[in-house]
DSSP file (Angstrom, degrees, kcal/mol; ACC not computed):
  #  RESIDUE AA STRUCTURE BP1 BP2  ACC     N-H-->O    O-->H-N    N-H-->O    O-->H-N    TCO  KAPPA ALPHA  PHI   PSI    X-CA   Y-CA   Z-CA
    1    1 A X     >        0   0    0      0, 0.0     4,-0.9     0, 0.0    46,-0.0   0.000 360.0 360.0 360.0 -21.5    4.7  -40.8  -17.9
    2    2 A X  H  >  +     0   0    0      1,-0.2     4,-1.1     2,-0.2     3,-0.1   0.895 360.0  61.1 -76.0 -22.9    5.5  -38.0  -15.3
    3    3 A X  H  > S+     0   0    0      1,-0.3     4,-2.2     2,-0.2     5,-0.3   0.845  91.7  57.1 -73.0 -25.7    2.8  -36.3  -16.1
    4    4 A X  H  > S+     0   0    0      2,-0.2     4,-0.8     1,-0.2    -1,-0.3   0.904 104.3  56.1 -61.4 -29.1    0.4  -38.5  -15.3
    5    5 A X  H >X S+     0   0    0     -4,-0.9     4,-1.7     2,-0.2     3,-1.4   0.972 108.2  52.9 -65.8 -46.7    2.0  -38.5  -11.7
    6    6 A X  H 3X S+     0   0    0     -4,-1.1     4,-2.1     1,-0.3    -2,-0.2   0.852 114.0  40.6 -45.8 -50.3    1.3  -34.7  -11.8
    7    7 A X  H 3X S+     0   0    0     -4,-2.2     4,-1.3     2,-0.3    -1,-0.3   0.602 117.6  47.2-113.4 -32.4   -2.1  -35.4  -12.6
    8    8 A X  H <X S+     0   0    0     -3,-1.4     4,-1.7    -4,-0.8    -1,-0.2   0.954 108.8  54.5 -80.3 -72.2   -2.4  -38.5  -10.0
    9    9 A X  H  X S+     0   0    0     -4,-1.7     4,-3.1     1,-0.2    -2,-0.3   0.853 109.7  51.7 -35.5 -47.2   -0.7  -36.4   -7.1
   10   10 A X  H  X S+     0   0    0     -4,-2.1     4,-0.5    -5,-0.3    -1,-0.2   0.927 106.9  47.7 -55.8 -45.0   -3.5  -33.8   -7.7
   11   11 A X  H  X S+     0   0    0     -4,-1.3     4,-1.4     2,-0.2     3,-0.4   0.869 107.6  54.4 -59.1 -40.1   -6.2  -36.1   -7.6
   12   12 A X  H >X S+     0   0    0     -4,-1.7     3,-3.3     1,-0.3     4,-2.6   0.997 113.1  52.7 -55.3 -56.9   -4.7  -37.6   -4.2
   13   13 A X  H 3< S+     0   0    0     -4,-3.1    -1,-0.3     1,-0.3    -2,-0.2   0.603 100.7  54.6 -46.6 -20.0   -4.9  -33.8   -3.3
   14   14 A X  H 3< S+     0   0    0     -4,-0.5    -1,-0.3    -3,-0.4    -2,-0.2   0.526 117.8  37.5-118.8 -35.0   -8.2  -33.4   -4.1
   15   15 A X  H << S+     0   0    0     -3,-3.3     2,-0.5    -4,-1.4    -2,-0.2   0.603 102.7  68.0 -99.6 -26.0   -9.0  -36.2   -1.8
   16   16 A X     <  -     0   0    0     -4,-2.6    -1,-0.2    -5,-0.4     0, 0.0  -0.976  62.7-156.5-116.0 118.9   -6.7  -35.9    1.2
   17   17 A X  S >> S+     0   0    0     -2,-0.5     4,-1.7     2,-0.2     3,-1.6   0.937  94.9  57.0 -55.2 -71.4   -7.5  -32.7    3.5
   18   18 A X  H 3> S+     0   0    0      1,-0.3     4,-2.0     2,-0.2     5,-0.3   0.840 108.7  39.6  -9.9 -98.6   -4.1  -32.9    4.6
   19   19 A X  H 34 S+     0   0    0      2,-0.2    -1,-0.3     1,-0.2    -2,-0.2   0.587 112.0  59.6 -38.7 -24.7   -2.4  -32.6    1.4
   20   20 A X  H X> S+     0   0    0     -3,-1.6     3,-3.6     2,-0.2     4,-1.0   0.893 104.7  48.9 -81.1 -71.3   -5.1  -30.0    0.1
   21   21 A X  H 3X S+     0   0    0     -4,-1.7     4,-0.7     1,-0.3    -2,-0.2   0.939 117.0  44.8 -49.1 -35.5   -4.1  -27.5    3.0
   22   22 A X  H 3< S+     0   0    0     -4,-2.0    -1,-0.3    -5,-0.4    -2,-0.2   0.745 106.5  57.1 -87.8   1.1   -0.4  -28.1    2.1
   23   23 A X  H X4 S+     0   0    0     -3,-3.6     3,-0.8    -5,-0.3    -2,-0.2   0.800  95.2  67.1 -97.7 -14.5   -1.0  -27.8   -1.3
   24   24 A X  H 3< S+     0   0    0     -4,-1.0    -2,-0.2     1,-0.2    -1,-0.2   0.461  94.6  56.3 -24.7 -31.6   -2.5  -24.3   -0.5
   25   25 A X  T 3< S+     0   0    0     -4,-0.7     2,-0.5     2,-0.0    -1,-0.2  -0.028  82.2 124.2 -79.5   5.5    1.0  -22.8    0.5
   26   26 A X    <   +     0   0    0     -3,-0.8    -3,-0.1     1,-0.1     4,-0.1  -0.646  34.3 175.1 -68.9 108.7    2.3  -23.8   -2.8
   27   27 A X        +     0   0    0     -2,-0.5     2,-0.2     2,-0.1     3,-0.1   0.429  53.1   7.7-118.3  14.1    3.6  -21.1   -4.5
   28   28 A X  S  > S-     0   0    0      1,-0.3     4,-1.2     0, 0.0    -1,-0.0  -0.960  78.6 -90.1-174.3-165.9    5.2  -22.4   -7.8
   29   29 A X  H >> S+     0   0    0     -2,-0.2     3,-2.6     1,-0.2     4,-0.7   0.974 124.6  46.5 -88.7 -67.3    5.7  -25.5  -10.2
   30   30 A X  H 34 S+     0   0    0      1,-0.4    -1,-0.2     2,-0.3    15,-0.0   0.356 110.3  46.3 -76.1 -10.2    9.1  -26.3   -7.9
   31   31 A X  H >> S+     0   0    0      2,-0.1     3,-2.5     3,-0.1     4,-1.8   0.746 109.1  59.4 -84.6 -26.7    7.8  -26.0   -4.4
   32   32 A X  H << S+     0   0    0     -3,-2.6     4,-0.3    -4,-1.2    -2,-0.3   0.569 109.5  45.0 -62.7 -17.9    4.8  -28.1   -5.8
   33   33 A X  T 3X S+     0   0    0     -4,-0.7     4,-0.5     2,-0.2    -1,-0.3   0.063 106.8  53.6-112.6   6.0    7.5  -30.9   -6.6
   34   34 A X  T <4 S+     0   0    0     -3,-2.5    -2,-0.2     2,-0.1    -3,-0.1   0.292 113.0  44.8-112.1  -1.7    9.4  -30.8   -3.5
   35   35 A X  T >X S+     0   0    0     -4,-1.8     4,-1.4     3,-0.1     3,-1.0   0.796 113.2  59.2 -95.3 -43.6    5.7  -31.4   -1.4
   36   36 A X  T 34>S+     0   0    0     -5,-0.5     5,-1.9    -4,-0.3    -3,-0.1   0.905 109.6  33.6 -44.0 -54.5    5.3  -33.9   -4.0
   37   37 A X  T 3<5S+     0   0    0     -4,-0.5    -1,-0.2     3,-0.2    -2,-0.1   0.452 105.6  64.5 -67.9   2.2    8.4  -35.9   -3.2
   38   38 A X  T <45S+     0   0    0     -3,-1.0    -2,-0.2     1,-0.2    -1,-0.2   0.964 113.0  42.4 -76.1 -51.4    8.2  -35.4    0.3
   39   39 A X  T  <5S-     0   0    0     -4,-1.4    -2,-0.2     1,-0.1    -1,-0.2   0.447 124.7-100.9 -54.3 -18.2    4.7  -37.6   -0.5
   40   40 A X  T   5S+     0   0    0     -5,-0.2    -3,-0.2    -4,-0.1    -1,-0.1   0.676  82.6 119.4  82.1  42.6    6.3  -40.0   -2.9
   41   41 A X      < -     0   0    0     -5,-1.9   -32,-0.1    -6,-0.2    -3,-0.1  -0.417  47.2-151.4-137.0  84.9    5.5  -38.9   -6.3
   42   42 A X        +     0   0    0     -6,-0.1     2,-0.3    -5,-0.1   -37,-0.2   0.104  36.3 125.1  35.9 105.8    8.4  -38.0   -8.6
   43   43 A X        -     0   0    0    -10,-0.3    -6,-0.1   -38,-0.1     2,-0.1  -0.749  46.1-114.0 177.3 135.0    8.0  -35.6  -11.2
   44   44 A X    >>  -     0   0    0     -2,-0.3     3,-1.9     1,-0.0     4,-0.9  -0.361  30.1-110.4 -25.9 132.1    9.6  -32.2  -12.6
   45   45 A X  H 3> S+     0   0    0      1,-0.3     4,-0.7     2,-0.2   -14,-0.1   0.588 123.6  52.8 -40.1 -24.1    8.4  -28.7  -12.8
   46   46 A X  H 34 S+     0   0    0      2,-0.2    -1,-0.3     1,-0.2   -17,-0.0   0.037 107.6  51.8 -93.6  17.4    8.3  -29.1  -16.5
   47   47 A X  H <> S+     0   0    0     -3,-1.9     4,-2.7     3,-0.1    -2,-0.2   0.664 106.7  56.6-109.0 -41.6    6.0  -32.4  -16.0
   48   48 A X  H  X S+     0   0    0     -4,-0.9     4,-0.9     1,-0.3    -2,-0.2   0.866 113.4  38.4-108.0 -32.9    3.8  -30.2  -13.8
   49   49 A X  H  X S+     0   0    0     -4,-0.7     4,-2.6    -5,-0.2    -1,-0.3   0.964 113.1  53.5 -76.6 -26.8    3.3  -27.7  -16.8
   50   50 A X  H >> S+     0   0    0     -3,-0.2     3,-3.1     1,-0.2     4,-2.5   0.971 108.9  53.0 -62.4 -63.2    3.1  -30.2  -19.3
   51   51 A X  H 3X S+     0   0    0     -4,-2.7     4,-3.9     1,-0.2     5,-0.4   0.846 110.4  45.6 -23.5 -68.9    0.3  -31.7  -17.1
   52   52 A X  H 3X S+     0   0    0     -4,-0.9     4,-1.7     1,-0.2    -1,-0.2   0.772 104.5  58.5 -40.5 -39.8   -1.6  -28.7  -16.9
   53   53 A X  H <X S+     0   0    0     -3,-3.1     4,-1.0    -4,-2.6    -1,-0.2   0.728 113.8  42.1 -84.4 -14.6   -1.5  -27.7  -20.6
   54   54 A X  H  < S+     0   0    0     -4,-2.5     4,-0.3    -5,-0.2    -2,-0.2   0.911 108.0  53.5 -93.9 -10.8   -3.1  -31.1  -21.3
   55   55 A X  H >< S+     0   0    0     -4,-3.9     3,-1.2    -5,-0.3     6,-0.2   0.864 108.6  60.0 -65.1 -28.9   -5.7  -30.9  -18.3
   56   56 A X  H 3< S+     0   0    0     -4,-1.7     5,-0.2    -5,-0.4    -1,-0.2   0.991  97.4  58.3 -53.8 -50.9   -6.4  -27.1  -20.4
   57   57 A X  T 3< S+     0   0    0     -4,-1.0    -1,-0.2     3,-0.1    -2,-0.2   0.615  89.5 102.2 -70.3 -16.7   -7.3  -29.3  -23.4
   58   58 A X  S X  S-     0   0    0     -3,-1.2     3,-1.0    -4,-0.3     2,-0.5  -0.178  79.5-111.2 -56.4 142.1  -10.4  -31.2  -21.2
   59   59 A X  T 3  S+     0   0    0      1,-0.2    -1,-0.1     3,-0.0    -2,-0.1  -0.676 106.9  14.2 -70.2 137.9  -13.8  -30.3  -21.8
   60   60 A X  T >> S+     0   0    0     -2,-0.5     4,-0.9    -4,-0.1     3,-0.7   0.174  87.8 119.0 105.1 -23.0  -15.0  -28.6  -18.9
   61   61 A X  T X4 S+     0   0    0     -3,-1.0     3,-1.0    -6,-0.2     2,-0.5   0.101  80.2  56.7 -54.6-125.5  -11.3  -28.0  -17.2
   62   62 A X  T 3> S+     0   0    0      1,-0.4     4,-3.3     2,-0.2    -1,-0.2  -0.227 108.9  42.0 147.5 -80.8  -12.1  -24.3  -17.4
   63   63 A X  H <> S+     0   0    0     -3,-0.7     4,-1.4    -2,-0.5    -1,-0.4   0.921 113.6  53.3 -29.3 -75.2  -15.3  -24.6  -15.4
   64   64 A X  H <X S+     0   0    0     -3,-1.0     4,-1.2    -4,-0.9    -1,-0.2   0.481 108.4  48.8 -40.4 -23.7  -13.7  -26.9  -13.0
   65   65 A X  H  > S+     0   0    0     -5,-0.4     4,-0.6     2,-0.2    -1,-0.2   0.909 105.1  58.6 -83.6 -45.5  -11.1  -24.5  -12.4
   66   66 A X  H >X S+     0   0    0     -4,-3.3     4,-1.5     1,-0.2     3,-1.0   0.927 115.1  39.5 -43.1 -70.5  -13.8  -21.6  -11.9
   67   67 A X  H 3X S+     0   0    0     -4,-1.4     4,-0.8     1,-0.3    -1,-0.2   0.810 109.9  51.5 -79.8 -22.4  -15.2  -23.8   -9.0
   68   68 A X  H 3X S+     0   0    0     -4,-1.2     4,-0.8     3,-0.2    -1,-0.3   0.516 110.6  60.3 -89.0  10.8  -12.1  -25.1   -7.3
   69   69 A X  H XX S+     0   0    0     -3,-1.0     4,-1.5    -4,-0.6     3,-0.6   0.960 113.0  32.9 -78.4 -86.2  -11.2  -21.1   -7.4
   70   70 A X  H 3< S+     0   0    0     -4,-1.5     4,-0.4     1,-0.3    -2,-0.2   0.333 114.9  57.4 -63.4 -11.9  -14.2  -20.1   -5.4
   71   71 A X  H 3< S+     0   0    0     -4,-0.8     3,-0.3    -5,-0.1    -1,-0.3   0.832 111.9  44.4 -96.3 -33.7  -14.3  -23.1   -3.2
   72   72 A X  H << S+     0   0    0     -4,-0.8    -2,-0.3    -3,-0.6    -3,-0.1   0.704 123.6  32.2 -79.9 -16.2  -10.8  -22.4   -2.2
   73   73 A X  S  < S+     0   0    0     -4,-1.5    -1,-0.2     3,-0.0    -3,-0.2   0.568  85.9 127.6-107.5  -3.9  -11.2  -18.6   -1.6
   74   74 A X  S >  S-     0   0    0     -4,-0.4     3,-2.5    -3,-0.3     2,-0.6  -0.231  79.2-100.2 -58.9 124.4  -14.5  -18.7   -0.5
   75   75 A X  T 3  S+     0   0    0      1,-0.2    -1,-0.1     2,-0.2     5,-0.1   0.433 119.3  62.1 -37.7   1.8  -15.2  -16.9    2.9
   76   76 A X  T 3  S+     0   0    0     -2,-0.6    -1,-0.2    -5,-0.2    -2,-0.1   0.413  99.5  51.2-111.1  33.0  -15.3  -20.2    4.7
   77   77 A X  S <  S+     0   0    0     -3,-2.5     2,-0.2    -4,-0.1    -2,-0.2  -0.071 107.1  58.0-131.2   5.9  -11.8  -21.1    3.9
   78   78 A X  S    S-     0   0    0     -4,-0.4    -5,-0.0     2,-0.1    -4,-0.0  -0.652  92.7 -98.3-126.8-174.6  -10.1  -17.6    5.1
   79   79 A X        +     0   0    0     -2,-0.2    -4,-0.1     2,-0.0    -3,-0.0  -0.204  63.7 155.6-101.9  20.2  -10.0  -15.7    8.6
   80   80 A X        -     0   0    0      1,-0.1     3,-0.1    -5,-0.1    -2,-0.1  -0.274  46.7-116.8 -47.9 124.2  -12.7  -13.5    7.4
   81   81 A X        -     0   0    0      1,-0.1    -1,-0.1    -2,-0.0     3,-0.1  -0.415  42.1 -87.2 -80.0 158.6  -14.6  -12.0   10.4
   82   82 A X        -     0   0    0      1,-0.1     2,-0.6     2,-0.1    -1,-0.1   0.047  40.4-110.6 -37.4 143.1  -18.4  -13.0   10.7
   83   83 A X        +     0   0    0      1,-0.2    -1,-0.1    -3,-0.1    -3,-0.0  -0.724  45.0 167.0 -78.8 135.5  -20.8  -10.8    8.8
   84   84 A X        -     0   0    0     -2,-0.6    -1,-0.2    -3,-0.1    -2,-0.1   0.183  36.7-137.4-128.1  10.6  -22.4   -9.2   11.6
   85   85 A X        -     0   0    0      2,-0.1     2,-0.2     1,-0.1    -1,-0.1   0.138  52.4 -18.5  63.3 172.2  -24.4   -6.2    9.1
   86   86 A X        -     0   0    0      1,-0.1     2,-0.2     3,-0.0    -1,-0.1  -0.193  58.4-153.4 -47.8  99.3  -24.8   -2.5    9.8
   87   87 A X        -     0   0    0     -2,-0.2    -1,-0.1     1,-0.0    -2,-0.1  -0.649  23.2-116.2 -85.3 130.2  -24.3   -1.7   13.3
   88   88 A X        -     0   0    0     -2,-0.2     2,-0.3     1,-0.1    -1,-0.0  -0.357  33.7-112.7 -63.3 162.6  -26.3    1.9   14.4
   89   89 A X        -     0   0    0      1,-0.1    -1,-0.1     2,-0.0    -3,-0.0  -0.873  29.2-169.1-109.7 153.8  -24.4    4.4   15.3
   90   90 A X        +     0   0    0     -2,-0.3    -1,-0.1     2,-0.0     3,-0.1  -0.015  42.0  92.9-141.9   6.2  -24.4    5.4   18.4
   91   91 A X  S    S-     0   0    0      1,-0.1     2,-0.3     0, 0.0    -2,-0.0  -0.172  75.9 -51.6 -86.9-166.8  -22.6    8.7   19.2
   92   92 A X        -     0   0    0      1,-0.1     2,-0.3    -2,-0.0    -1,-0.1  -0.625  49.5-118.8 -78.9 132.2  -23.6   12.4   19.4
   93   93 A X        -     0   0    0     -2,-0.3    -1,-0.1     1,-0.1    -3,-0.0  -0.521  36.4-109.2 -42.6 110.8  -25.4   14.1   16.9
   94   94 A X              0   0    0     -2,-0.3    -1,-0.1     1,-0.1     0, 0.0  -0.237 360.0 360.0 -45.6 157.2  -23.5   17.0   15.4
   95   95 A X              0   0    0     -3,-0.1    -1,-0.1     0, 0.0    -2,-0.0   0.489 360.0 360.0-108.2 360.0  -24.5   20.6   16.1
């Protein structure tokens, strides 16, 4: 039953911008279950793997994982500066 709160909380994440940007700073199963309860969903680090090894077993997870990978790292989610292309240069020639 806990996993299905893993699996529940995620989805909340998924949906609430708030809760996605703090679930970005998440850096293991046991900070991921003390932002959980801070939210009010109850569940163990060893619910939050179980969870995971059955979301592996989906068709598609794989995929899905592939795109929430690249939507989260994607240059319009970091402090990447603007592409501003090949600037001339603009110094002295060597002799």
């Amino acid at each position: 039953m806990a996993k299905e709160k893993v699996i529940e909380f995620l989805n909340e994440a998924a949906q609430n911008q708030d809760l996605k940007n703090k679930l970005q700073t998440v850096k293991n199963p046991d900070e991921l279950t003390t932002l959980a309860q801070k939210e009010g969903f109850e569940f163990s680090s060893k619910n939050v793997d179980e969870a995971l090894d059955e979301l592996k077993q989906k068709p598609g997870f794989f995929g899905k994982l592939a795109e929430a990978i690249a939507e989260a790292f994607s240059p319009d989610h970091d402090n990447a500066p603007p592409a501003i292309g090949v600037q001339p240069y603009s110094g002295d020639s060597s002799k």
